[in-house]
C-alpha positions in Angstrom: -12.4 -0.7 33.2 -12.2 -3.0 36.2 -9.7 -1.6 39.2 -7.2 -4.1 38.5 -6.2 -2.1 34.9 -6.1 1.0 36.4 -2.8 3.0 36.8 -2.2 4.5 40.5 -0.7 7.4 39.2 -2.4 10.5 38.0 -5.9 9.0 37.5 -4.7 8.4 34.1 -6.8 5.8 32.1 -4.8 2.8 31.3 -5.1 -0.7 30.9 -6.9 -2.9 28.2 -10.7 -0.5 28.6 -14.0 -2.9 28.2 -16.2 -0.1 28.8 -15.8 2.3 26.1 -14.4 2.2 22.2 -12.6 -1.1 21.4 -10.6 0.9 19.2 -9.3 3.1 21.7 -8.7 -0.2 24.3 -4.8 -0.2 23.6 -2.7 1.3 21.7 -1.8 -0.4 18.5 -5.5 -0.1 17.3 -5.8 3.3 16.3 -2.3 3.7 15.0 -2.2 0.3 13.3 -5.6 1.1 11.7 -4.3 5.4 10.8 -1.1 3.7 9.2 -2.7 1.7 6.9 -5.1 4.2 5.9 -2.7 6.6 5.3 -1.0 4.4 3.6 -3.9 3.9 0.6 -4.5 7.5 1.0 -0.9 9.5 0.9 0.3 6.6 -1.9 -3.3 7.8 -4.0 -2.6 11.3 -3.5 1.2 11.0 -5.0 -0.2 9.4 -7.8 -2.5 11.8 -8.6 0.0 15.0 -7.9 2.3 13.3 -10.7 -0.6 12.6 -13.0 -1.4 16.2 -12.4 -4.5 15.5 -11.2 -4.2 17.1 -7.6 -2.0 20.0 -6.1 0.2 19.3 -3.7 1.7 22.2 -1.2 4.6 23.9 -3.6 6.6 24.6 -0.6 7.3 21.3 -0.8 6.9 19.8 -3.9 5.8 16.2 -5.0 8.6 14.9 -4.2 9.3 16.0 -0.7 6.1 15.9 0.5 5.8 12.3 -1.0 9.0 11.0 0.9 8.1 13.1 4.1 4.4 12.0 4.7 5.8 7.8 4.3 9.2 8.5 6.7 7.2 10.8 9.1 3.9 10.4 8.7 3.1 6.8 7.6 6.5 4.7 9.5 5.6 6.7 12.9 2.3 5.5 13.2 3.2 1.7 13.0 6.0 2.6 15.3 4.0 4.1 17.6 1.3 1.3 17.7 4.0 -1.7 18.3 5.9 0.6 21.3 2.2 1.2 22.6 2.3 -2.9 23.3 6.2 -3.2 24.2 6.2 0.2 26.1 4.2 -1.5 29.1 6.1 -4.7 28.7 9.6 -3.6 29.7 8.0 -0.6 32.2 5.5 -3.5 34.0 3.0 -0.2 33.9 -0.8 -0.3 31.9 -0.6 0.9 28.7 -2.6 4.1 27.6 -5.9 3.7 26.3 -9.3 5.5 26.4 -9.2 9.4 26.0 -5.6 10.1 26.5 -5.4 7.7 23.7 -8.0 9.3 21.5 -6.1 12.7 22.1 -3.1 11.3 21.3 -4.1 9.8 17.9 -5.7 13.0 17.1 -2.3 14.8 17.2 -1.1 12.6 14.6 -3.7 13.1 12.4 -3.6 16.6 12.7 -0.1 16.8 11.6 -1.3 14.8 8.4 -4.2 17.4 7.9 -1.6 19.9 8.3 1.0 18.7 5.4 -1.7 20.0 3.3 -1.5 23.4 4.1 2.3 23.4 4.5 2.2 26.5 2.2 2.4 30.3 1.9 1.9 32.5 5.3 0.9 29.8 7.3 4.0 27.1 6.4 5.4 28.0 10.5 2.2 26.5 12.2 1.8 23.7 9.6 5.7 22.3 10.7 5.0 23.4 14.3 1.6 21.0 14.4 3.3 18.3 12.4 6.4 18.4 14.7 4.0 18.3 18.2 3.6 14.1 17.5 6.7 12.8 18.0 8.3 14.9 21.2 5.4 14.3 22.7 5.8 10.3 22.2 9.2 10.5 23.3 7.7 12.5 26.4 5.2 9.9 27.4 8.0 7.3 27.2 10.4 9.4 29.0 7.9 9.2 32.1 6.2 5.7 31.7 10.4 5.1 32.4 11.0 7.4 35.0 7.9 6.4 37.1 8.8 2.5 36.3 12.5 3.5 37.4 13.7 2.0 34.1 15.6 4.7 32.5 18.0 3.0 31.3 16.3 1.1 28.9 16.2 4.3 26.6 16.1 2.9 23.0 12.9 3.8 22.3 13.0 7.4 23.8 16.0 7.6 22.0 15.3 6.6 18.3 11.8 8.7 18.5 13.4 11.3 19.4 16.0 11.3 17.2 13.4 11.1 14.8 11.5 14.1 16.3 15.1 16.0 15.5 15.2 14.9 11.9 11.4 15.7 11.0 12.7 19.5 11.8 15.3 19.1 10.0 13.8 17.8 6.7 11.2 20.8 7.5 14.0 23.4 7.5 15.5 21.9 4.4 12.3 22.0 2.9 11.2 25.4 3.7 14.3 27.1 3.1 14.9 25.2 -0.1 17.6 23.0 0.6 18.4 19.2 -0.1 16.0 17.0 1.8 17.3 13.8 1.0 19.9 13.7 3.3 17.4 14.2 5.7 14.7 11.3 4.6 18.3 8.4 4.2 18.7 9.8 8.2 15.0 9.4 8.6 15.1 5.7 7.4 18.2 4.6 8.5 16.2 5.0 12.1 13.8 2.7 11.2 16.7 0.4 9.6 18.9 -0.2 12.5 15.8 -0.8 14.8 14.7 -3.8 12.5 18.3 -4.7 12.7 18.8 -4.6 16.2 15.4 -6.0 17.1 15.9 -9.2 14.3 17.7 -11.1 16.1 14.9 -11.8 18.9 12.1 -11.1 17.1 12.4 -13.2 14.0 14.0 -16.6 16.0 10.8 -15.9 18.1 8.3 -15.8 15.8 10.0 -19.0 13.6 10.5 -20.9 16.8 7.2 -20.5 18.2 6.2 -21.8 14.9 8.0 -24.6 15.0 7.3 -25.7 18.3 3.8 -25.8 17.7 4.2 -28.1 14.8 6.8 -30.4 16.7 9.7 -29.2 14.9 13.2 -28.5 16.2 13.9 -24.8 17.1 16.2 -22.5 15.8 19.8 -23.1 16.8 20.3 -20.1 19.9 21.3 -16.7 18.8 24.8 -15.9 18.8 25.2 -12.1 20.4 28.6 -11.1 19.1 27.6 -11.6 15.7 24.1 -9.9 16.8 26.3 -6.9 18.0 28.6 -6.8 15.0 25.4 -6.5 12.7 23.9 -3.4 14.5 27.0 -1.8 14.4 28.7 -2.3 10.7 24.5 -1.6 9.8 25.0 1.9 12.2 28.1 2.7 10.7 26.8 1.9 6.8 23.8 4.0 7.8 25.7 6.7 9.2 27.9 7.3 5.9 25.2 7.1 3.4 23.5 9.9 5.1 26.4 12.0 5.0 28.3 10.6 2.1 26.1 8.6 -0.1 28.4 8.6 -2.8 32.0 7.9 -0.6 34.1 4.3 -1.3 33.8 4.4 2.1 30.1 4.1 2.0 30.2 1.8 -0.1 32.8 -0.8 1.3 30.6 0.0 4.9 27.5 -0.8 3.1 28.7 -4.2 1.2 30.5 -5.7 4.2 27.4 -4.9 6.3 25.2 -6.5 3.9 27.1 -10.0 3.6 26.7 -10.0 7.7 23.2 -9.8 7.3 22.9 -12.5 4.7 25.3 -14.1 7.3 22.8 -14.3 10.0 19.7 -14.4 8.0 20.6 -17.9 6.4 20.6 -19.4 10.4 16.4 -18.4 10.8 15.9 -20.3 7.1 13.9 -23.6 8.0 12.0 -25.3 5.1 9.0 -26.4 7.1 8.3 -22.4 7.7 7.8 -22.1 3.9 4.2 -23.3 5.2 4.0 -20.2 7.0 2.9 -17.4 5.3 3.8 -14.7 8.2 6.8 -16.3 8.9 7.9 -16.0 4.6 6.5 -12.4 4.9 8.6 -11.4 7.7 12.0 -13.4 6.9 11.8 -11.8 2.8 10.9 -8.8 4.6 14.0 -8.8 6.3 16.2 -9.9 3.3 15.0 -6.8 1.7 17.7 -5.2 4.0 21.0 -6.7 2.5 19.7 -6.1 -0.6 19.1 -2.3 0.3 22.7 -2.1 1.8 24.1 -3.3 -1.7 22.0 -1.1 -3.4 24.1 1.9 -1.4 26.9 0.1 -2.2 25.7 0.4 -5.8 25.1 4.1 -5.5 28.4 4.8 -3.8 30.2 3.3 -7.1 28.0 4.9 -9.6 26.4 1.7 -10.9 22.6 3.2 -10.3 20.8 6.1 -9.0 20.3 7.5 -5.2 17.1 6.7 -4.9 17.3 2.9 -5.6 18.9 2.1 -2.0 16.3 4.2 -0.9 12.9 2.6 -2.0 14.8 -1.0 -1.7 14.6 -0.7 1.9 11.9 2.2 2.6 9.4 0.1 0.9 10.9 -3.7 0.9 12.5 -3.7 4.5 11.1 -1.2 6.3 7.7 -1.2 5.5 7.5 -4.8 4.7 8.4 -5.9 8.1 6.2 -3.4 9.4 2.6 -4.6 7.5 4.1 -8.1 8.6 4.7 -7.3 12.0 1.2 -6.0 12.4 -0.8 -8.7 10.4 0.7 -11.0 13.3 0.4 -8.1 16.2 -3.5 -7.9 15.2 -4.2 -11.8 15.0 -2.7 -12.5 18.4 -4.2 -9.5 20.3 -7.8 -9.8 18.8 -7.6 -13.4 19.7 -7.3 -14.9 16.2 -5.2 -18.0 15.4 -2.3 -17.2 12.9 -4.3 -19.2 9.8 -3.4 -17.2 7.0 -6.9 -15.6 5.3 -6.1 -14.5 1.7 -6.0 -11.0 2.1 -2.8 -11.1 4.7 -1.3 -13.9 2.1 -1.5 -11.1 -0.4 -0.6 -7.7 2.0 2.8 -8.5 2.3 3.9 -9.7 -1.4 2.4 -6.7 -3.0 4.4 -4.8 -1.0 7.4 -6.8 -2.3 6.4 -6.1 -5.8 5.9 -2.9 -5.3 9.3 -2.5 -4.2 10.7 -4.6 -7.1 8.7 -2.5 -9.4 9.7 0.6 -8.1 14.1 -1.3 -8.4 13.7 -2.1 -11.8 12.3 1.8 -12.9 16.0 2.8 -12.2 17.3 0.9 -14.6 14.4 0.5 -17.1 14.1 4.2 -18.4 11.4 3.2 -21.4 8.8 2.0 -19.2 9.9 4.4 -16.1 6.7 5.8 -15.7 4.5 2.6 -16.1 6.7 0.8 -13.7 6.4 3.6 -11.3 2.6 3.6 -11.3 2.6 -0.2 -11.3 4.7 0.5 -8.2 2.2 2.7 -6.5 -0.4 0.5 -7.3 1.0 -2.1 -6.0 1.8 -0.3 -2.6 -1.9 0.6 -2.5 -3.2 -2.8 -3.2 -1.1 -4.1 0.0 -2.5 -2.1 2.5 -6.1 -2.5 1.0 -5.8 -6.1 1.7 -4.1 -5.0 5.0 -7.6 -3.4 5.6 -9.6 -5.7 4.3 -8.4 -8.3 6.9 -7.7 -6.2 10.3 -10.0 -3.4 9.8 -12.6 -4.6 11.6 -11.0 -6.7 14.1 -9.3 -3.5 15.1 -12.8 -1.8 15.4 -14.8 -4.7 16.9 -13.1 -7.3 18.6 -12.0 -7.1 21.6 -9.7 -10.1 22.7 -11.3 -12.4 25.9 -9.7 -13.1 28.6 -9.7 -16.6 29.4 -11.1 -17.5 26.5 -8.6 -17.5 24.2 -4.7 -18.6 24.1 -2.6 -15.4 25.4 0.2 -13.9 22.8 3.6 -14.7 23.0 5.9 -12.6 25.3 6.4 -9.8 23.0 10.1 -8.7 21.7 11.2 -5.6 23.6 13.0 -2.9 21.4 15.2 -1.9 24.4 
């Protein structure tokens, strides 16, 4: 690490390392390549559990433990890799990389090792190791603000640790065998209203950078009232289906809120990006939202089950947009150009299916079970190709400076 990339406070290693492991040279690599490991991994355990072809901790049960390990386990660790990028970019400070890195992923993945042994006499330091991750996070960006004197730009700090609070939470509930559920919809709604709140620069960014390069007119500008208006009807949906999944209330909240999405979605809709496979990926991704929404609406009437609203946008929205977001996050980073290969044509639409899949097993109760494993399959066969294609990029190859076009500005969460 040249003196340039090195912070002048605390002798802490920062900056994009040359010296050392590329994959602990900034942050995204470790926990993009963790999430999409455990991805394959916790999705191929659950199947097996429910074949009843591996035990899973009965403190828990398949269920819980299947739901907790993609909310908590799985959704932090892309969260965590994109904040380790936009973290530095809104504090002007070098991000972490290097050992304090290394320890940090190594927290994580003992909280995954842990969920195993979330049983019998030792269920206490099991939760307490699992719940170490995320205050922690929400520590580091607590000071990167306070030293940058940016405390007021507290959405990250805030949504991890309001996700720190309701990994606790859906720990109580499970150890003292109460309802979890209410604590996985808060869990996602989290991830939810960030995609919703962060859409409207992040997806007119990506489509007009497209389009520029290709000599095509950009994207009419954003307009921020109805930006606003979407967050909050999307807060308020999310706030009621937590707590009252099956209220009128929730479900007039959730419709309306869904129709403003559709409303601002259909301004980012271009044909030329239909040449794009990223930009298709992220924009479906996205759509997978409204679509969730009515699918509360749905439950709130009693025209389908709870979980249906749940999988619609835990797989289809949220982690959609999140193996999109870091098939294009990798490519720029490592220096690649944003030519589709196969595998990341493929990542994304399995994902898709996989949510589809998972839809139509509500309402399909013959095949329920052969549509769920399709489902899971499908889900694996995603991140696979997600691995396939960035695996060793986020290993190996380490971007050059000077030698390759830099990224885009990237989109700030605050």
């Amino acid at each position: 690490m040249t003196d340039p990339e090195k912070s002048s406070s605390g002798g802490i290693p920062r900056g994009l390392a040359r010296d050392g492991s590329v994959l602990l040279s900034y942050g995204f690599r470790p926990f993009y390549l963790a999430a999409g490991v455990w991805a394959v991994a916790t999705m191929a355990i659950w199947v097996l559990a429910r074949k009843g072809l591996l035990d899973l901790p009965d403190t828990y049960g398949h269920s819980a433990w299947h739901a907790h390990e993609l909310i908590f386990g799985f959704m932090p660790a892309v969260l965590i890799g994109y904040l380790m990028t936009t973290v530095p970019n809104w504090t002007g400070r070098f991000p972490l990389s290097g050992a304090p890195l290394a320890r940090l992923a190594l927290v994580w993945l003992a909280g995954r090792i842990s969920m195993f042994l979330v049983d019998g006499n030792i269920v206490l330091v099991a939760v307490v190791i699992d719940g170490v991750f995320l205050p922690l996070f929400a520590f580091f960006c607590l000071k990167e603000a306070w030293v940058a004197r940016r405390i007021g730009d507290g959405k990250p700090i805030l949504a991890v640790s309001l996700l720190a609070c309701l990994n606790l939470g859906f720990h109580a509930a499970a150890i003292t065998g109460g309802d979890v559920s209410a604590w996985a919809r808060a869990g996602l709604s989290v991830y939810v209203v960030l995609i919703a709140s962060t859409a409207s620069k992040l997806v007119p960014s990506f489509t007009n950078n497209w389009l520029a390069q290709r000599g095509r007119p950009r994207l009419a500008p954003a307009r921020p009232v109805i930006d606003r208006i979407v967050v909050g009807t999307t807060l308020f949906a999310a706030i009621l289906w937590t707590l009252a999944p099956f209220s009128a209330l929730t479900a007039i909240a959730a419709i309306v809120a869904a129709g403003l999405h559709v409303r601002r979605a259909s301004a980012w809709l271009r044909p030329a990006v239909l040449r794009s496979s990223m930009i298709v990926a992220i924009q479906i991704s996205y759509a997978f939202i409204p679509l969730g929404l009515l699918g509360i609406g749905a439950t709130a009437l009693g025209m389908s089950g709870p979980v249906l609203a749940l999988h619609l946008l835990a797989i289809g929205a949220v982690s959609g947009m999140m193996l999109a977001i870091m098939n294009r996050s990798i490519r720029l980073h490592t220096g690649r150009n944003e030519s589709s290969s196969w595998p990341m044509r493929l990542s994304v639409p399995c994902l898709l299916f996989s949510a589809g899949f998972r839809s139509a097993a509500e309402f399909l109760p013959g095949p329920y079970e052969a549509l769920i494993l399709t489902s899971g399959l499908l889900w694996i066969a995603g991140f696979v190709f997600f691995l396939w294609d960035n695996a060793g990029p986020l290993c190996r190859v380490m971007r050059k400076p000077g030698r390759q076009p830099s990224p885009p500005t990237r989109i700030s969460i605050r």
